[in-house]
mmCIF file of the N, C-alpha and C atoms, coordinates in Angstrom:
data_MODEL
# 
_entry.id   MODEL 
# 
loop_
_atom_site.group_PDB 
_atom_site.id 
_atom_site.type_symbol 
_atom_site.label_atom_id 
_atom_site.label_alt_id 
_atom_site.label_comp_id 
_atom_site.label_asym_id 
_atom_site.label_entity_id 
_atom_site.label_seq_id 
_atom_site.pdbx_PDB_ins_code 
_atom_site.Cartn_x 
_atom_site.Cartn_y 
_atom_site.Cartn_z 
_atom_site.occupancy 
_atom_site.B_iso_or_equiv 
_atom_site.pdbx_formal_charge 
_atom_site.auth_seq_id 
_atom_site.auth_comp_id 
_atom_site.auth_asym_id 
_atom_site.auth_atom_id 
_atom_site.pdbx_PDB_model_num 
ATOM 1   N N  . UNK A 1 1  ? 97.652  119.362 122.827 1.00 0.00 ? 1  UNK A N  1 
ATOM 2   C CA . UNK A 1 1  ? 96.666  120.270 123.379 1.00 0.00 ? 1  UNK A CA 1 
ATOM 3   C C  . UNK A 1 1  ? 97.156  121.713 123.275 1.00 0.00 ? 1  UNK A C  1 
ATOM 4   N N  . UNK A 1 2  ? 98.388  122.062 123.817 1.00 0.00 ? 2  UNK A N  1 
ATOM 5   C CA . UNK A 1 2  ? 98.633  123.053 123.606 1.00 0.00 ? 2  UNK A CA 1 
ATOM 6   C C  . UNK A 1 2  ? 98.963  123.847 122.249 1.00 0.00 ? 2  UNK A C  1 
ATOM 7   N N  . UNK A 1 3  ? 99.188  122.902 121.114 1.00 0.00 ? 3  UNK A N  1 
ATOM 8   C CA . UNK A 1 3  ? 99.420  123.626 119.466 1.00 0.00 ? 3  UNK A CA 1 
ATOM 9   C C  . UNK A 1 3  ? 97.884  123.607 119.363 1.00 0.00 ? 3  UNK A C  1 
ATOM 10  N N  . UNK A 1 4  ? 97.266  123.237 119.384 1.00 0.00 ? 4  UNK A N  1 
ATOM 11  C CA . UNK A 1 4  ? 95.580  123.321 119.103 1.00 0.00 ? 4  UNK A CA 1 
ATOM 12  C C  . UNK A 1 4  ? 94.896  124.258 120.333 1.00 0.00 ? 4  UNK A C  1 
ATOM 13  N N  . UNK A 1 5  ? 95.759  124.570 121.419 1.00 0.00 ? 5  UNK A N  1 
ATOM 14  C CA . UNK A 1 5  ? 94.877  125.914 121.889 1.00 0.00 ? 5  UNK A CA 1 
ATOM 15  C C  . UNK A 1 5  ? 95.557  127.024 121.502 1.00 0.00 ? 5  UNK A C  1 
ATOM 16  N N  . UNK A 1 6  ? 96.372  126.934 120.801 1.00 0.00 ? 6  UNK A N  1 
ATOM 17  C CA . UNK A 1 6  ? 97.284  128.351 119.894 1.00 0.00 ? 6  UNK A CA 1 
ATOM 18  C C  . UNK A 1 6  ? 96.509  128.686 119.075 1.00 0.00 ? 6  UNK A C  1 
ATOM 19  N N  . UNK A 1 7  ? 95.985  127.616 118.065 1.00 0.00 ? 7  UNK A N  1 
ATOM 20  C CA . UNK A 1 7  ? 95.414  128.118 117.037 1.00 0.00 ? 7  UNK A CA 1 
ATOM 21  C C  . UNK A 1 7  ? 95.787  126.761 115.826 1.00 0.00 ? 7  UNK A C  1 
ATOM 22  N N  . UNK A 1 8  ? 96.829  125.779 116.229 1.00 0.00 ? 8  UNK A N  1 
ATOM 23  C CA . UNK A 1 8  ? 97.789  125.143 115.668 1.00 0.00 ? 8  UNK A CA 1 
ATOM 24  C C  . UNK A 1 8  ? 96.538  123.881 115.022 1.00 0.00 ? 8  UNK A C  1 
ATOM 25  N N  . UNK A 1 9  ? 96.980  122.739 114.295 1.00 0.00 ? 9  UNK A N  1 
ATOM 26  C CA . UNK A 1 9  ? 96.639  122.039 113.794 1.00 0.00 ? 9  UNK A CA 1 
ATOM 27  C C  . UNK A 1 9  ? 97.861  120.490 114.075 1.00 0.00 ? 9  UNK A C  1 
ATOM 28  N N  . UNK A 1 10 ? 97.161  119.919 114.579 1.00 0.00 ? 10 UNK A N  1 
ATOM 29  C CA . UNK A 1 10 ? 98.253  118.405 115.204 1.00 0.00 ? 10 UNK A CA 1 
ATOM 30  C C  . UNK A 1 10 ? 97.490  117.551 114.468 1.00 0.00 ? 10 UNK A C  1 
ATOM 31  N N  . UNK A 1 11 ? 98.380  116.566 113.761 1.00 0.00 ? 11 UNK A N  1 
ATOM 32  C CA . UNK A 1 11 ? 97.448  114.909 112.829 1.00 0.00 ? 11 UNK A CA 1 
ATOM 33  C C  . UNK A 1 11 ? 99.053  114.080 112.782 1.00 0.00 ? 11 UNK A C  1 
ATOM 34  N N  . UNK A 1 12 ? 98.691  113.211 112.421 1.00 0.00 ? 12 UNK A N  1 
ATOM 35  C CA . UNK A 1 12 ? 99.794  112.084 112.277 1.00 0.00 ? 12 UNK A CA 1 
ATOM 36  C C  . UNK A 1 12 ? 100.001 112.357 110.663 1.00 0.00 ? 12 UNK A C  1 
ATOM 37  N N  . UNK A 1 13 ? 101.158 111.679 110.599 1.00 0.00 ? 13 UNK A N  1 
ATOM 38  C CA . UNK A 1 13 ? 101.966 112.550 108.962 1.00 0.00 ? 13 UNK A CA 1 
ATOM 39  C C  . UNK A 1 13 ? 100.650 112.156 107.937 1.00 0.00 ? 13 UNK A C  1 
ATOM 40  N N  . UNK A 1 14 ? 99.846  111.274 107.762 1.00 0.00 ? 14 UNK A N  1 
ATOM 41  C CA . UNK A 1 14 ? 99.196  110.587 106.759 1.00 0.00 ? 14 UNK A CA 1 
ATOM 42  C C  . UNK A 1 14 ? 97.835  111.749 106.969 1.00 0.00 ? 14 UNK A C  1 
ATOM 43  N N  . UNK A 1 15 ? 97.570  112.489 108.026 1.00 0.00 ? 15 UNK A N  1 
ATOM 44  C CA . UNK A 1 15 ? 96.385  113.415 107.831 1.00 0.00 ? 15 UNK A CA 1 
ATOM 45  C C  . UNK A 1 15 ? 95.114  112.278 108.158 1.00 0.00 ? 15 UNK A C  1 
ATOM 46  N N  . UNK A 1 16 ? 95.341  111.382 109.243 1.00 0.00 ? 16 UNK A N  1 
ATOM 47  C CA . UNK A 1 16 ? 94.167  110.180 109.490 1.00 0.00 ? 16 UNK A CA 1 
ATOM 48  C C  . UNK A 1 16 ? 93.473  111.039 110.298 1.00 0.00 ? 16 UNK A C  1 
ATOM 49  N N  . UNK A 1 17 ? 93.802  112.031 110.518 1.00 0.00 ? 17 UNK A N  1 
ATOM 50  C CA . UNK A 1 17 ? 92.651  112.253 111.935 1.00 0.00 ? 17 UNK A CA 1 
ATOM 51  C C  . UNK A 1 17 ? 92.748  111.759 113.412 1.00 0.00 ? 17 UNK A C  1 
ATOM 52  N N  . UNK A 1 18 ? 91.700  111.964 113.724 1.00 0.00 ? 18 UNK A N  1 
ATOM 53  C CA . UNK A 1 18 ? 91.483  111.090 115.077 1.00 0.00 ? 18 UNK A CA 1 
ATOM 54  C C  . UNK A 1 18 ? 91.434  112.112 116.061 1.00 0.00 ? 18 UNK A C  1 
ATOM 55  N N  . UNK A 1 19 ? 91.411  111.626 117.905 1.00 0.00 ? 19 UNK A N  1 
ATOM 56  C CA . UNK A 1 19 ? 91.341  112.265 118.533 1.00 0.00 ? 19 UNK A CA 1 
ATOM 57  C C  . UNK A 1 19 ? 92.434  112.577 119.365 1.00 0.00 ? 19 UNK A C  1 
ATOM 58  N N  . UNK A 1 20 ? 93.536  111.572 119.374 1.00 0.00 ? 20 UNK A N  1 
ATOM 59  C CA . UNK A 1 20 ? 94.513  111.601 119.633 1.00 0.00 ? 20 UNK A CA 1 
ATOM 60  C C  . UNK A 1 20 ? 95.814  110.991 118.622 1.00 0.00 ? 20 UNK A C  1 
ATOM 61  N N  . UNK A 1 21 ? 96.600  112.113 118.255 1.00 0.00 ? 21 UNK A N  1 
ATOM 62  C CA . UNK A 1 21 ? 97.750  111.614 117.402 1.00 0.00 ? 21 UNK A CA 1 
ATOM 63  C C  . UNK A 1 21 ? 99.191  111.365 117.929 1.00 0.00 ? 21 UNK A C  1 
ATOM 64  N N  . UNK A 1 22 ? 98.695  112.446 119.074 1.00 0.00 ? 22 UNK A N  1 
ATOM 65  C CA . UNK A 1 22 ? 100.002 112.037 120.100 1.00 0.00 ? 22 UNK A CA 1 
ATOM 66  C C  . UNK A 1 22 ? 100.171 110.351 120.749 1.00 0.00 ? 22 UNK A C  1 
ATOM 67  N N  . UNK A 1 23 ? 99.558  109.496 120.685 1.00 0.00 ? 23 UNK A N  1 
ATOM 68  C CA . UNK A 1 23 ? 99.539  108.039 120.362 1.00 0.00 ? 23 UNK A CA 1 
ATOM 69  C C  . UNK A 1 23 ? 100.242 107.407 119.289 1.00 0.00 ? 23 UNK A C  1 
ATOM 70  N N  . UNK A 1 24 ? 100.531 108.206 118.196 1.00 0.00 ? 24 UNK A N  1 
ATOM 71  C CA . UNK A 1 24 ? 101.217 107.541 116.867 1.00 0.00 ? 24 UNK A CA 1 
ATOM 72  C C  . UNK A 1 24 ? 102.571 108.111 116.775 1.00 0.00 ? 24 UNK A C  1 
ATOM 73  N N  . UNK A 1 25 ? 103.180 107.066 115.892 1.00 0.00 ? 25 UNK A N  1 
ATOM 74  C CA . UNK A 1 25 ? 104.937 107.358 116.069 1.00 0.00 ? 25 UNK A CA 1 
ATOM 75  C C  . UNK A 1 25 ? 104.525 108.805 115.618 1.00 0.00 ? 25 UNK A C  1 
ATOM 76  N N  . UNK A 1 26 ? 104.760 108.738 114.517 1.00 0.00 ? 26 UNK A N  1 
ATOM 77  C CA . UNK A 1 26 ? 105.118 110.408 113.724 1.00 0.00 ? 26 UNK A CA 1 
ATOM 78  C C  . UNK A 1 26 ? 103.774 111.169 113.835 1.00 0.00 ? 26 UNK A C  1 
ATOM 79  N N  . UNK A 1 27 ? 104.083 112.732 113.985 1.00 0.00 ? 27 UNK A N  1 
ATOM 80  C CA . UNK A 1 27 ? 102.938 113.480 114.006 1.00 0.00 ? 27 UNK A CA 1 
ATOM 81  C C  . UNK A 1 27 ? 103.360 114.763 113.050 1.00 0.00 ? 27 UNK A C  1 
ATOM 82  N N  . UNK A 1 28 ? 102.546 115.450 112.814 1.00 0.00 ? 28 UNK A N  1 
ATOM 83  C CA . UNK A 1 28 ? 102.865 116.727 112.225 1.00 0.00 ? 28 UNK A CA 1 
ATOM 84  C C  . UNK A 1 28 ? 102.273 117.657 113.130 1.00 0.00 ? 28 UNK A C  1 
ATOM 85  N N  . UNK A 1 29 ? 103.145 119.181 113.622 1.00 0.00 ? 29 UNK A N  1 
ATOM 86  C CA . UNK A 1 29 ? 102.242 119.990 114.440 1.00 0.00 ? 29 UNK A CA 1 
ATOM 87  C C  . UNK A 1 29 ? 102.785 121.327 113.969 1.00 0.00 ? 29 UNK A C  1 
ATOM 88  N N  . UNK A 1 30 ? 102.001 121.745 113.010 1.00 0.00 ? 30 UNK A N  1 
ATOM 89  C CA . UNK A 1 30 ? 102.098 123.607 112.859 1.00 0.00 ? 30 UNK A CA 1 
ATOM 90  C C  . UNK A 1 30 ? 101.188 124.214 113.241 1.00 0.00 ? 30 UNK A C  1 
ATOM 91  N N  . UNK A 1 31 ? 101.568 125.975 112.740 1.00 0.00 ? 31 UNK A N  1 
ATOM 92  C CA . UNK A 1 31 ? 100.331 126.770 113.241 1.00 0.00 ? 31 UNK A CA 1 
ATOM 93  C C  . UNK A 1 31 ? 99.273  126.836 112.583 1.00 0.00 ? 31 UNK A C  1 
ATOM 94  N N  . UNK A 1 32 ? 98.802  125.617 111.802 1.00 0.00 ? 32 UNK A N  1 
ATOM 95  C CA . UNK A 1 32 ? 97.610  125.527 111.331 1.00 0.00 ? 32 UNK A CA 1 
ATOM 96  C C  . UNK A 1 32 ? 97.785  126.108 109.450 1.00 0.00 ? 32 UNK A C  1 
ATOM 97  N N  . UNK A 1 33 ? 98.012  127.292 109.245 1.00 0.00 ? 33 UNK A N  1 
ATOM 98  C CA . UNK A 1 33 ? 97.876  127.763 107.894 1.00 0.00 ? 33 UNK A CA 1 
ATOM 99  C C  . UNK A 1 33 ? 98.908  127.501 107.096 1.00 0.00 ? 33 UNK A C  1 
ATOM 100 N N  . UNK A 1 34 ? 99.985  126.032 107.465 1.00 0.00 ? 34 UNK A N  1 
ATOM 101 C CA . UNK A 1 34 ? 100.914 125.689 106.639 1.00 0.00 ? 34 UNK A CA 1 
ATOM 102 C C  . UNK A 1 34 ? 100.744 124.090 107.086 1.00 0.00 ? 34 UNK A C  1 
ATOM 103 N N  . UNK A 1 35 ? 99.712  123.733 107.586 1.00 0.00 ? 35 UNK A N  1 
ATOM 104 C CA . UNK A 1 35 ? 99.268  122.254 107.664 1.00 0.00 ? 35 UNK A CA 1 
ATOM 105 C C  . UNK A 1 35 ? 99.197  121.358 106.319 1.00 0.00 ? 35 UNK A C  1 
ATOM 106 N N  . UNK A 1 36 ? 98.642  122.054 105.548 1.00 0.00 ? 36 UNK A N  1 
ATOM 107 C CA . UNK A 1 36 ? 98.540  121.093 104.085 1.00 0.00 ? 36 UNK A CA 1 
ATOM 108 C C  . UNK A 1 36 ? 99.199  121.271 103.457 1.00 0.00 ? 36 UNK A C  1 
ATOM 109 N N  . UNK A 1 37 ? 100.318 122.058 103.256 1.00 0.00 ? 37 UNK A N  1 
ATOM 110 C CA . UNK A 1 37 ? 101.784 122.191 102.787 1.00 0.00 ? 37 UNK A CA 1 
ATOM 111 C C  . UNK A 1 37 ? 102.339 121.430 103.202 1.00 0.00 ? 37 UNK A C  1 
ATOM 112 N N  . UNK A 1 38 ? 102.947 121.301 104.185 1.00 0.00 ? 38 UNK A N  1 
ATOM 113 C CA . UNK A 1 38 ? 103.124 119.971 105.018 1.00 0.00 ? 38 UNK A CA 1 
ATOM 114 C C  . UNK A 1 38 ? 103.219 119.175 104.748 1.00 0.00 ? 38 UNK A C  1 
ATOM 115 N N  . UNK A 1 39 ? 102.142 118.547 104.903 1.00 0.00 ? 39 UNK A N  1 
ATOM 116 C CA . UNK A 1 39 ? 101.577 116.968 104.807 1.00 0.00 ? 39 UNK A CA 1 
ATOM 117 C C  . UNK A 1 39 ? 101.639 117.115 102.646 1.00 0.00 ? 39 UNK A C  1 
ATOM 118 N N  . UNK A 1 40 ? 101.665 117.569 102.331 1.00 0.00 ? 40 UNK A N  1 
ATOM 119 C CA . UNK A 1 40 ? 102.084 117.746 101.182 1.00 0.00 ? 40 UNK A CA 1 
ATOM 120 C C  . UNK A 1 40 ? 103.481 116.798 100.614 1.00 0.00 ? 40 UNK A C  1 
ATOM 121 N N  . UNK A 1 41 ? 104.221 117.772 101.463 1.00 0.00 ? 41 UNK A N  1 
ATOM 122 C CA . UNK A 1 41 ? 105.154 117.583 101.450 1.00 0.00 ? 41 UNK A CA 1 
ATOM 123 C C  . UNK A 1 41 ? 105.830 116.188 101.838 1.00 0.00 ? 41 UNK A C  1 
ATOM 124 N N  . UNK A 1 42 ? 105.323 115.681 102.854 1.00 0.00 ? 42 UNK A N  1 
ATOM 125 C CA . UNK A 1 42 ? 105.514 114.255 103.468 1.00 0.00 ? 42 UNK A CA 1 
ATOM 126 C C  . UNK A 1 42 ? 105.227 113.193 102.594 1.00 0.00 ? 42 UNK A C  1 
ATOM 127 N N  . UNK A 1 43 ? 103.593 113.822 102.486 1.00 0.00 ? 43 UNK A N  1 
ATOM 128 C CA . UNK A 1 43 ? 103.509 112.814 101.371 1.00 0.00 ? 43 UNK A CA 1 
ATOM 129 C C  . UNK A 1 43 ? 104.058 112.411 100.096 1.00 0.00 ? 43 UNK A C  1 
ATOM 130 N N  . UNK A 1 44 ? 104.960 113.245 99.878  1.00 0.00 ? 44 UNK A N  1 
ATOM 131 C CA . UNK A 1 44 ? 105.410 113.287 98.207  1.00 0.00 ? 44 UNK A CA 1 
ATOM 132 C C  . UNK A 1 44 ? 107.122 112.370 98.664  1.00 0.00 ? 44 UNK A C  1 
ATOM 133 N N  . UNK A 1 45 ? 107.288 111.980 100.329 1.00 0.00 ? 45 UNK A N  1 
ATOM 134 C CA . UNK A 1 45 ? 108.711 110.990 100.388 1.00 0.00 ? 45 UNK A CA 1 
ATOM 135 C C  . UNK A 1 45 ? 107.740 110.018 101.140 1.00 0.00 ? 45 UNK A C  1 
ATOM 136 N N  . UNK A 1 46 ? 106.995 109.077 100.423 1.00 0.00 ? 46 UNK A N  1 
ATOM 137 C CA . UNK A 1 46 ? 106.152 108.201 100.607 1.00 0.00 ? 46 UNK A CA 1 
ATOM 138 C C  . UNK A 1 46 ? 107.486 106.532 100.797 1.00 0.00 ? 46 UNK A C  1 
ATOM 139 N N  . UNK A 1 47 ? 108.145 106.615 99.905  1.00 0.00 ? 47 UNK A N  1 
ATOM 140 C CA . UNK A 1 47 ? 109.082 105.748 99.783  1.00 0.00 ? 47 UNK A CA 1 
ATOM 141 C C  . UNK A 1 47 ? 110.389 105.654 101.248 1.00 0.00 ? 47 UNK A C  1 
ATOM 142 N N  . UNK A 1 48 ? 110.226 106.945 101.940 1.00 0.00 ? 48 UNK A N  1 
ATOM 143 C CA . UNK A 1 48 ? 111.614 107.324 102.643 1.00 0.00 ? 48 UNK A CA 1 
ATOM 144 C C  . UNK A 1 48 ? 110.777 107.367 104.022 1.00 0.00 ? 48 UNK A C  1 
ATOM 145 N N  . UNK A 1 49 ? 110.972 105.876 104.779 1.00 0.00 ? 49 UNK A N  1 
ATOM 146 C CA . UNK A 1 49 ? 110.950 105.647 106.137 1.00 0.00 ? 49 UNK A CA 1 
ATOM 147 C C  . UNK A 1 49 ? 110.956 106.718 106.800 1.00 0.00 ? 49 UNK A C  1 
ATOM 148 N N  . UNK A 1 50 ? 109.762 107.241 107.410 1.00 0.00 ? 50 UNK A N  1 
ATOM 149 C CA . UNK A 1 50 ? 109.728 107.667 108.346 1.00 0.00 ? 50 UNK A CA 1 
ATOM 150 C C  . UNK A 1 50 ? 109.787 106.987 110.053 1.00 0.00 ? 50 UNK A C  1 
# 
C-alpha cells in the first residue's frame, strides 16, 4: 500500500497482477518507471530459483 501511494508499482516477479501480491513468496516493488526493467530482468534468470 504504501509503494503504490508513492507513486510505486508492486506485482509478484512474473507481472500476474492481482490485488494482492503481498500474499505471494516473491514480489517486485519499485518506483514505478523502472518496473518493466525489472521484471525484465527477472525474467531473463527464469532457470535460477527464486
Amino acid at each position: 500500500l504504501l509503494v503504490r501511494e508513492g507513486g510505486g508499482r508492486v506485482t509478484d516477479y512474473r507481472d500476474a497482477g492481482g490485488l494482492a501480491p503481498i500474499f505471494e513468496r516473491q514480489v517486485c516493488a519499485t518506483n514505478g518507471r523502472i518496473h518493466d526493467a525489472l521484471l525484465d530482468c527477472v525474467s531473463a534468470m527464469k532457470e535460477v530459483r527464486l
